[in-house]
ZAMARGU-4260 file (C-alpha; in steps of 0.2 Angstrom, whole numbers, plus 5000, padded with zeros to 4 digits):
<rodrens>
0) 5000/5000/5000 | 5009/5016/4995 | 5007/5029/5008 | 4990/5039/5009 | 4983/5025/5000
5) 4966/5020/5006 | 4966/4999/5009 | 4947/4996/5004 | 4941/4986/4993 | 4929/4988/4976
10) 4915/4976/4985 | 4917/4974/5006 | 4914/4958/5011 | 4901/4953/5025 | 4910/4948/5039
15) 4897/4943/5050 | 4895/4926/5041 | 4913/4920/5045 | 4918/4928/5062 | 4914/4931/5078
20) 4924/4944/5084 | 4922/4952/5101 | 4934/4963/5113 | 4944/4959/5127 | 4938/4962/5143
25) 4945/4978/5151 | 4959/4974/5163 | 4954/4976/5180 | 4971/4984/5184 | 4988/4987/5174
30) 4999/4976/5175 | 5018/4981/5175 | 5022/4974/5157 | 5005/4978/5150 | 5007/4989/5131
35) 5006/5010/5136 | 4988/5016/5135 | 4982/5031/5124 | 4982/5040/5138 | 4999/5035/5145
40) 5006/5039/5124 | 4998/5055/5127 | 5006/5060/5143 | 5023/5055/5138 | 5023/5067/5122
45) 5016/5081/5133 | 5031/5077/5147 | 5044/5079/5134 | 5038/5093/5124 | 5034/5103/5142
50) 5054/5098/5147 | 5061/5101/5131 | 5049/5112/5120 | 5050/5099/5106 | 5048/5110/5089
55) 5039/5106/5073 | 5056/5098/5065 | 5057/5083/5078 | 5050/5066/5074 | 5042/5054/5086
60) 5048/5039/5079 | 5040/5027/5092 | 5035/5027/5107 | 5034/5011/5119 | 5033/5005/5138
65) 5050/5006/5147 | 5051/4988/5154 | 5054/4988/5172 | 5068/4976/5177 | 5066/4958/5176
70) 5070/4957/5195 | 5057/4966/5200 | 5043/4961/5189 | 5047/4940/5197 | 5049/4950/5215
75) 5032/4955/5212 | 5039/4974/5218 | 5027/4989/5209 | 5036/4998/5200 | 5032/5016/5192
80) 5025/5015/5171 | 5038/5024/5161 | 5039/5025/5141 | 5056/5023/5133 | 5054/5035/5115
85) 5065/5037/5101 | 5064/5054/5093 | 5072/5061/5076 | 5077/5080/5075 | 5077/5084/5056
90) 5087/5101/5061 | 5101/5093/5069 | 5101/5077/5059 | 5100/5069/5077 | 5092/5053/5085
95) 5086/5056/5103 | 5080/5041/5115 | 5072/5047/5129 | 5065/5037/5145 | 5050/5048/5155
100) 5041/5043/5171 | 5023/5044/5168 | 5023/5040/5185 | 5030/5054/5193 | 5027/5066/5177
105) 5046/5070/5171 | 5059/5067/5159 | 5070/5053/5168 | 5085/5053/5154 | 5088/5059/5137
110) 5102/5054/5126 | 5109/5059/5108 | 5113/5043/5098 | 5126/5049/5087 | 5129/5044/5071
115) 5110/5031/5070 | 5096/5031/5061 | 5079/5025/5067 | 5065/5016/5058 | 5053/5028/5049
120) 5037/5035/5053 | 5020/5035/5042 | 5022/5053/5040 | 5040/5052/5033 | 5033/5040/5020
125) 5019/5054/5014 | 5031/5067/5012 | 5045/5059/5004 | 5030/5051/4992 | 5023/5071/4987
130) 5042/5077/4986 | 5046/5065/4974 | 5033/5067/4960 | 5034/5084/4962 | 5055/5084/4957
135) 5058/5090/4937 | 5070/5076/4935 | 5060/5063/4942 | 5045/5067/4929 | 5056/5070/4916
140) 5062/5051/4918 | 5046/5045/4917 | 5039/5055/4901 | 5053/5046/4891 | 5045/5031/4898
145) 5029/5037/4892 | 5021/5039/4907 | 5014/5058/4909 | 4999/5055/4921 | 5008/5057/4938
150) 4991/5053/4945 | 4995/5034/4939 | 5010/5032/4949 | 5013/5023/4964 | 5026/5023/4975
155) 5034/5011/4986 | 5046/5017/5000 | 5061/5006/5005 | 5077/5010/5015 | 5094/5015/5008
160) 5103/5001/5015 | 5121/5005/5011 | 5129/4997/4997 | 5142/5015/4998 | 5146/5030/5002
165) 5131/5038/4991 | 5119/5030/5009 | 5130/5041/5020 | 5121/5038/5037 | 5122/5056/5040
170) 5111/5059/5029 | 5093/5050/5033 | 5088/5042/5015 | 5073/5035/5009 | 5074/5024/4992
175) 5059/5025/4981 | 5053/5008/4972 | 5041/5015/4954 | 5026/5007/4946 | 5011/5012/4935
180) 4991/5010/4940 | 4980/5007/4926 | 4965/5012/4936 | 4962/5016/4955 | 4962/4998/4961
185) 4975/4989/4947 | 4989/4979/4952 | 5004/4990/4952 | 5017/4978/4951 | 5011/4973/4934
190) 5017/4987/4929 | 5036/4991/4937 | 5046/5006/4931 | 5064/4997/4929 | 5080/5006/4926
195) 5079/5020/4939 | 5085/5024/4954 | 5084/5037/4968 | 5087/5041/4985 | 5077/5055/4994
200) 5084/5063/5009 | 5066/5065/5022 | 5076/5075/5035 | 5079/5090/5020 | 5065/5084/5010
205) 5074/5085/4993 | 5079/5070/4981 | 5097/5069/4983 | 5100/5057/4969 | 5092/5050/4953
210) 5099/5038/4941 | 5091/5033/4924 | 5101/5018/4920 | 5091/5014/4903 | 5074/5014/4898
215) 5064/4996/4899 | 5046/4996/4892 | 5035/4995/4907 | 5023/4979/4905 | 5007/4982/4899
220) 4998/4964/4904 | 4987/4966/4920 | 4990/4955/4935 | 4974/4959/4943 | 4966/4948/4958
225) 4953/4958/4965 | 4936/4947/4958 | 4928/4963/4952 | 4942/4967/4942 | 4948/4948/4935
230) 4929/4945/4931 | 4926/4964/4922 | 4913/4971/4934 | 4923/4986/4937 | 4923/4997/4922
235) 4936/5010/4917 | 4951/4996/4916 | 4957/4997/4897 | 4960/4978/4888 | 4955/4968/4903
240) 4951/4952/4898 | 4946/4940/4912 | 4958/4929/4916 | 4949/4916/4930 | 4934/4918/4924
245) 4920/4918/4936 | 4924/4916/4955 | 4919/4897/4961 | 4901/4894/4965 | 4903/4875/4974
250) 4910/4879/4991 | 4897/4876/5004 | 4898/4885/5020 | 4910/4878/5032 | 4906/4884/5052
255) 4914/4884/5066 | 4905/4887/5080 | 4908/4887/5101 | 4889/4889/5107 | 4895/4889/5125
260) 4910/4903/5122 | 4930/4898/5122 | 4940/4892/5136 | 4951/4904/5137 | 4949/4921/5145
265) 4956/4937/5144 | 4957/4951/5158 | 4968/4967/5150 | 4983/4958/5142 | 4984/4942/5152
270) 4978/4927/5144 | 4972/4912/5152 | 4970/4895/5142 | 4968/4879/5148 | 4985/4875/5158
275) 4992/4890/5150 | 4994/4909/5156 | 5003/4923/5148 | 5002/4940/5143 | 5000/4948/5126
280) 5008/4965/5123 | 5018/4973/5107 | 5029/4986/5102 | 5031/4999/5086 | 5047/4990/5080
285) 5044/4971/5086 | 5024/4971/5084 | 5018/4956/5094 | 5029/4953/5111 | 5024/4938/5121
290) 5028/4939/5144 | 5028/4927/5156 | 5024/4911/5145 | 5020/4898/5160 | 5010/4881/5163
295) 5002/4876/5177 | 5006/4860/5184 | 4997/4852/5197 | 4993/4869/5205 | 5013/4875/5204
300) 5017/4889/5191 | 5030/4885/5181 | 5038/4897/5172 | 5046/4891/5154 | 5049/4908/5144
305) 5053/4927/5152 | 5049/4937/5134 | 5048/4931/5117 | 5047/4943/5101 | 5052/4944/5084
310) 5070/4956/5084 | 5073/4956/5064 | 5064/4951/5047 | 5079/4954/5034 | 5075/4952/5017
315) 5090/4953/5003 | 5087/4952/4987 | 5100/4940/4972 | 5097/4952/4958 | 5111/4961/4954
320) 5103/4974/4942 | 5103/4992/4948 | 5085/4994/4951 | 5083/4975/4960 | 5103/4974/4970
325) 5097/4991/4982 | 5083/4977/4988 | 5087/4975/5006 | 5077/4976/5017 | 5078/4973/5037
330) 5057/4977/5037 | 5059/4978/5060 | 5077/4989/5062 | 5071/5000/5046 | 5055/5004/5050
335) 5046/4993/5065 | 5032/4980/5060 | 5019/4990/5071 | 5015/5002/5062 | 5010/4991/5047
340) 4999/4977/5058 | 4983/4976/5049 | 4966/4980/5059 | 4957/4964/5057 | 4939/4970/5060
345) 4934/4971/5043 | 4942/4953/5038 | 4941/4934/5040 | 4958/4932/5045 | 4951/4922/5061
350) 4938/4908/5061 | 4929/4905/5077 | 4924/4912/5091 | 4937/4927/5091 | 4945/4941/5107
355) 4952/4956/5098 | 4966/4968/5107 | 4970/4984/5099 | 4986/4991/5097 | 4991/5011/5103
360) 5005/5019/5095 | 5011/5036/5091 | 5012/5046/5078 | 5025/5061/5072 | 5019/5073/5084
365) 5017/5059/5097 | 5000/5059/5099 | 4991/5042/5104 | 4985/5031/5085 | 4974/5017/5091
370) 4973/5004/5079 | 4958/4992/5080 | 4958/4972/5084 | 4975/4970/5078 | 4978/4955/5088
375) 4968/4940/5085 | 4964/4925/5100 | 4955/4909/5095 | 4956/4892/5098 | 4958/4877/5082
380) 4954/4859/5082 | 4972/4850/5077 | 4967/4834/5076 | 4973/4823/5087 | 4985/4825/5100
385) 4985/4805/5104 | 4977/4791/5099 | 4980/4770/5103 | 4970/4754/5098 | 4974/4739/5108
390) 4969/4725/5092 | 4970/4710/5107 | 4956/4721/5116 | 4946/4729/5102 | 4949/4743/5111
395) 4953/4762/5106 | 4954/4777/5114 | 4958/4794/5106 | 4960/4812/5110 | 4957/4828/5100
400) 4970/4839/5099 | 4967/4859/5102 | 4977/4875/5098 | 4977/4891/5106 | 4981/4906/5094
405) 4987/4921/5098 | 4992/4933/5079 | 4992/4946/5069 | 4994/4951/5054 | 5006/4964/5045
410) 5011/4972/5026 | 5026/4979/5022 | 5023/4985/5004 | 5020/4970/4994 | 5022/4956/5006
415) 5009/4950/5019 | 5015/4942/5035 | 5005/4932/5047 | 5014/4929/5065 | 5005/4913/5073
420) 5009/4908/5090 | 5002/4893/5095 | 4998/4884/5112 | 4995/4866/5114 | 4986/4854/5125
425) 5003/4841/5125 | 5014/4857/5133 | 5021/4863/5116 | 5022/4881/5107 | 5024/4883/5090
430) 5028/4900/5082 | 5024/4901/5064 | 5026/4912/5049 | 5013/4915/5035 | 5021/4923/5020
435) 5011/4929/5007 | 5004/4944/4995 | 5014/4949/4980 | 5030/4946/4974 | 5042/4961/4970
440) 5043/4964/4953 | 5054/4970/4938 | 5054/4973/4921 | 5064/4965/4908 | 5068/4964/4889
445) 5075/4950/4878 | 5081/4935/4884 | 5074/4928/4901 | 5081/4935/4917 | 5094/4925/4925
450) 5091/4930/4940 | 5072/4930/4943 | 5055/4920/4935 | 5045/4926/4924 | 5027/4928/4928
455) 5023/4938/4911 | 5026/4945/4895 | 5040/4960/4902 | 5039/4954/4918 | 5048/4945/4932
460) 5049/4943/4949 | 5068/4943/4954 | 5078/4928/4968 | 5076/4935/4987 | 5078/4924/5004
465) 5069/4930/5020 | 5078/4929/5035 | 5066/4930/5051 | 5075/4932/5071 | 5066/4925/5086
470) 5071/4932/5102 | 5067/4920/5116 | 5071/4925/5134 | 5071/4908/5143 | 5067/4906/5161
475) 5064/4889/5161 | 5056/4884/5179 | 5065/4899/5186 | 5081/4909/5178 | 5096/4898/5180
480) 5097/4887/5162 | 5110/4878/5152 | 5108/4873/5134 | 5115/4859/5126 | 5116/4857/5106
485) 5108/4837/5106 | 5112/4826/5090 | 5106/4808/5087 | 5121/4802/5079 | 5128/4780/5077
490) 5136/4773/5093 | 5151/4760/5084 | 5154/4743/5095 | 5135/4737/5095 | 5135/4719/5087
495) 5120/4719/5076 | 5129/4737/5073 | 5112/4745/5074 | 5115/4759/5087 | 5112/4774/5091
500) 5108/4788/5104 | 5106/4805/5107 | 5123/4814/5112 | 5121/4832/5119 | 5133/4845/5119
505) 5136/4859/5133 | 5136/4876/5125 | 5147/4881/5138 | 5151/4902/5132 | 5145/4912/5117
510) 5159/4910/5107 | 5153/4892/5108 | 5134/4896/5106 | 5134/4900/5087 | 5126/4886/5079
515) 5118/4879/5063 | 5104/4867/5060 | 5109/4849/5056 | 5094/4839/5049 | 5103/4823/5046
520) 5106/4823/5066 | 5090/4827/5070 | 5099/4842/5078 | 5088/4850/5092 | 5093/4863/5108
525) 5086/4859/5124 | 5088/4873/5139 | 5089/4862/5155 | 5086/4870/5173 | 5100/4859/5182
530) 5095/4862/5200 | 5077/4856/5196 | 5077/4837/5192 | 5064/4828/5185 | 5057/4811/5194
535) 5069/4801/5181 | 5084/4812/5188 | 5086/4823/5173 | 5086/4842/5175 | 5069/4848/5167
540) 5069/4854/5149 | 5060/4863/5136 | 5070/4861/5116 | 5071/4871/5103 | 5065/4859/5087
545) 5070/4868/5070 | 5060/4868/5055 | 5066/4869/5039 | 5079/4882/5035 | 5091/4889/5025
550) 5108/4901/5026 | 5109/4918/5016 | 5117/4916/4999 | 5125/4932/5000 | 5143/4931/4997
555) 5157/4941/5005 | 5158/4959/5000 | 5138/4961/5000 | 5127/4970/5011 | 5121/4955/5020
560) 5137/4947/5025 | 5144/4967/5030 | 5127/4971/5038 | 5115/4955/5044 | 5129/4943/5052
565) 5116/4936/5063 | 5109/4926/5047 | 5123/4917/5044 | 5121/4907/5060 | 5104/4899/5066
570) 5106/4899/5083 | 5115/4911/5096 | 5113/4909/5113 | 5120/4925/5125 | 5118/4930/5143
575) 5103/4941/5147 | 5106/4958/5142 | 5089/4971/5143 | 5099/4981/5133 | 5101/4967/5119
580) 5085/4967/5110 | 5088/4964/5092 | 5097/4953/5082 | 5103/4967/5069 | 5108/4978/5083
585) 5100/4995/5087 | 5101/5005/5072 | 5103/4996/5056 | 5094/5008/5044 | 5111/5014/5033
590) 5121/5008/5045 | 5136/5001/5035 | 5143/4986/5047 | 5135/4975/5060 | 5133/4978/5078
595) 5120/4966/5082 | 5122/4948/5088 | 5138/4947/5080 | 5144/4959/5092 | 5135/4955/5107
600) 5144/4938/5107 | 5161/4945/5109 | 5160/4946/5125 | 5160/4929/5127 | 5150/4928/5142
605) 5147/4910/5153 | 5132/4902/5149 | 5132/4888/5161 | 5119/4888/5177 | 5113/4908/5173
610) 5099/4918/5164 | 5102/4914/5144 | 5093/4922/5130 | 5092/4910/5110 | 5093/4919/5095
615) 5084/4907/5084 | 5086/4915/5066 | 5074/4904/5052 | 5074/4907/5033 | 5065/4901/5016
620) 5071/4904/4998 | 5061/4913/4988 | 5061/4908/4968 | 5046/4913/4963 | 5035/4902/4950
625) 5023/4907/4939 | 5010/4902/4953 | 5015/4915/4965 | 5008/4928/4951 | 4996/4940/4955
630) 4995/4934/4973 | 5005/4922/4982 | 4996/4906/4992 | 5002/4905/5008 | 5020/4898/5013
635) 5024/4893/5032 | 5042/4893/5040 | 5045/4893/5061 | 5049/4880/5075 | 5043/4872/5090
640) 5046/4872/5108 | 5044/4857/5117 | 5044/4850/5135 | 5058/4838/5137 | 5056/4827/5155
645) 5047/4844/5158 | 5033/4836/5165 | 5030/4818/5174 | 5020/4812/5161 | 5009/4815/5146
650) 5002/4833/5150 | 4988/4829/5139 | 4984/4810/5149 | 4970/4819/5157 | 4958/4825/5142
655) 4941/4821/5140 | 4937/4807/5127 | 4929/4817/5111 | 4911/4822/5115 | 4913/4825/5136
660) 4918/4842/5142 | 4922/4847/5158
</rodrens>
């Protein structure tokens, strides 16, 4: 969606028939991890510019609740609600963070970060947008293209990155991405403009740099995938042809209904399912952040993960021509996920009976923006979580698997992501990625791109890889862990020579703790409390079980292997740091090197018997086929966590057989 772009659609859908949506309950109190309030995001703004006299040329780039310390949140001590908020002053080309008690109503700490950029706000991405199609050059390049309607262009925004001194990170620079509408609601990337390339400077306002590196004719075909517009119902849209035909007529009506509620309840941001409880929260730059992920066993509280969020979505492109190479894209450092969740109470995204939780976040001026049922909470059937039929007997018993859900959904220009956590009846949690939407596009000429698929006559969609970096703040049954790298590898000696067993390795210090998946080993890392032994005398356990994955195909030299290091290995493992939140560091946006994880391990801190965080970093390759044009169908990538001589037993012995509830 390019900026000031409305997101309806031709024909809105009835939502009523598919969903069930209600609010949360309002929280009878706030708890000390709970998101800022409106009021709270207003009261922050109105401390700083009363302590500072903030001007019209500073940016609130975000602003987000100040966590209190670890220590005090288990102590159970109350302590005061601060806000943490970045801010950008387009005079001084300087980034502020500042931390104010909303408390006790004053600035605590404020602090120039010199030589950083922050993610962007929305209202950077309007202007930058108006500045460039009002630029001579800029329209000049596009009328020997043949476009003359600046009404027809759309713009994409995307960072600098740094591929040379032309990013200098003094300057704050956004990169503009072209296409062509052929009608209000057309697919704009049918249509790319290839060749050229700029950079706008948002603190000045003014296009610092444009390129024309060759006209390419701009592909004509459509690649429509709104129904009104593939089936002809929407007039105005020159040589459109339907290319589907008529949408299907023989799906019957699938419902799923819960006529006595859900099971779970919410009270503010706690959520409460089954043997679960945990609280739901977000930030602008991470957008879903998960605290205090515990079970309940037996009546005891046991505590299995401190604070779980998504710290970088990296995206490079493997194109090397000039308009598709500057693809590079680190969607939470740049420019913080928030912002571009999608409100889902207008869509189906959820079946069931549904609980919504808005989001609050800040705009430019650092007034409260309250975004609608942004997170979604429902239960699935899974199927089974276990099932035996004793033949001798002709007896079977069998028990229905159910999931807990907790997502949201966001859009970063042409991609769609879905982040799915899920909670189980057996004890696990799975965190899941939906990618989908539409597939970057470029044009081309003559012989097939080398480096891309084509998806129509002129058009292709070029090579790119997504890199996705879970932060997991593991506290499992209390803070003092170890984690062990586990393979199942052939013990030698046997004499049927058909052993093997599970060997496991103590990450014993972060230099150590820099690992890569090895499916042939059935390769898994378990985090073990070793003063808390289970009934067999093993320290309890929760492991991380990989999903597919991949490395980045960047070769030395690139941006990714000077900027995302953190890729290039699927697992770190460090000691707690509040200050180490993200995987790409602080401020990667035109940042030329790394001072993420990469960094962070150097220290090479002990990570045997304390408090550890995992840095699981997952990936997919994307080369796109023709069936990923107009619109992509969903692809999954995550990872499970799952209890390892956690519990006694099977957690989920004690279900009901299918048919009795309780």
């Amino acid at each position: 969606m390019t900026a000031g772009e409305s997101a309806a659609q031709p024909a809105p859908r009835d939502e009523t028939k598919c969903c069930h949506g209600q609010p949360g309950e309002a929280p009878a109190t706030v708890r000390p991890l709970a998101p800022l309030t409106a009021e709270e995001i207003a009261a922050t703004s109105a401390i700083l510019k009363g302590a500072k006299g903030l001007g019209a040329m500073v940016r609130f780039i975000s602003v987000e609740l100040h966590e209190p310390a670890k220590r005090s949140v288990l102590d159970g001590v109350p302590a005061g609600r601060e806000a943490f908020v970045v801010l950008r002053d387009r005079d001084s080309r300087t980034t502020v963070e500042a931390v104010v008690s909303i408390s006790r109503g004053e600035l605590v700490s404020w602090r120039e970060v010199p030589h950083a950029q922050p993610g962007f706000s929305r209202d950077e991405f309007d202007e930058c947008d108006t500045v460039l199609r009002a630029d001579p050059d800029f329209q000049e390049a596009l009328r020997r293209r043949g476009v003359t309607d600046m009404e027809s262009v759309a713009i994409d925004l995307w960072a600098a990155g740094h591929t040379g001194p032309a990013e200098d990170p003094a300057r704050r620079l956004m990169r503009p991405q072209i296409y062509v509408r052929q009608g209000k609601f057309d697919n704009r990337y049918a249509h790319p403009v290839e060749g050229l390339t700029v950079l706008v400077d948002i603190d000045r306002m003014e296009v610092a740099e444009l390129v024309d590196h060759g006209v390419v004719p701009i592909p004509p075909r459509h690649g429509n995938y709104i129904p009104e517009l593939v089936t002809g119902e929407i007039d105005g849209y020159p040589d459109n042809v339907p290319a589907f035909g008529a949408t299907r007529t023989d799906l019957r009506p699938l419902e799923i209904t819960q006529p006595d509620g859900p099971s779970f309840t919410v009270d503010g941001h706690e959520l409460r399912w089954q043997r679960w409880r945990l609280n739901v929260g977000y930030t602008m730059r991470e957008g879903l952040v998960l605290h205090q992920i515990s079970y309940d066993d037996g009546g005891r509280e046991r505590p299995i993960v401190y604070r779980a969020s998504m710290s970088e979505l990296y995206v490079p492109y493997g194109d090397p021509n000039p308009s598709q190479r500057v693809k590079n894209a680190f969607d939470i450092g740049e420019g913080g996920i928030g912002p571009w969740l999608n409100s889902l109470a207008l869509g189906c995204d959820c079946l069931g009976e549904i609980r919504y939780l808005d989001v609050v976040m800040c705009d430019d001026d650092g007034d409260p923006v309250t975004l609608p049922n942004a997170i979604c909470i429902h239960e699935e059937d899974d199927n089974l979580v276990w099932k035996h039929t004793d033949g001798n007997l002709g007896h079977a018993e069998t028990r229905r698997q159910r999931r807990l859900v907790v997502s949201c959904w966001a859009t970063a220009n042409n991609y769609d992501y879905g982040f799915f956590w899920y909670f189980y009846l057996d004890g696990t949690i799975e965190f899941e990625v939906k990618l989908t939407g539409i597939v970057s596009t470029g044009a081309y000429e003559g012989e097939d791109p080398v480096y891309g698929t084509v998806v129509a006559p002129g058009l292709y969609a070029p090579n790119h890889q997504h890199f996705f970096n879970m932060r997991l703040d593991m506290s499992v049954d209390g803070e003092h862990n170890s984690v062990y790298e586990v393979d199942t590898v052939a013990m030698p000696g046997a004499e049927q020579h058909n052993a093997f067993a599970a060997q496991g390795k103590l990450l014993a210090r972060e230099s150590e703790a820099q690992r890569l998946v090895d499916p042939l080993a059935g390769r898994n890392w378990t985090v073990v409390n070793p003063s808390v032994r289970h009934h067999t005398g093993r320290p309890v356990g929760y492991q991380l079980m990989p999903g597919t994955n991949v490395l980045p195909l960047a070769q030395a030299g690139s941006q990714t292997s000077r900027r995302a290091g953190f890729a290039y290995r699927h697992l770190w493992v460090t000691a707690y740091d509040p200050a180490q939140r993200y995987a790409s560091g602080e401020y990667p946006n035109q940042r030329p090197g790394d001072d993420g994880l990469a960094e962070y391990a150097k220290a090479d801190r002990p990570l045997v018997d304390t408090d550890v965080v995992l840095w699981y970093t997952f990936g997919t390759n994307h080369v796109p086929r023709p069936e990923d044009w107009p619109v992509m169908p969903v692809s999954k990538v995550g990872f499970h966590l799952k209890p390892v001589a956690f519990f006694a037993a099977n957690p989920a012995l004690d279900l009901p057989r299918p048919g009795h509830h309780g």
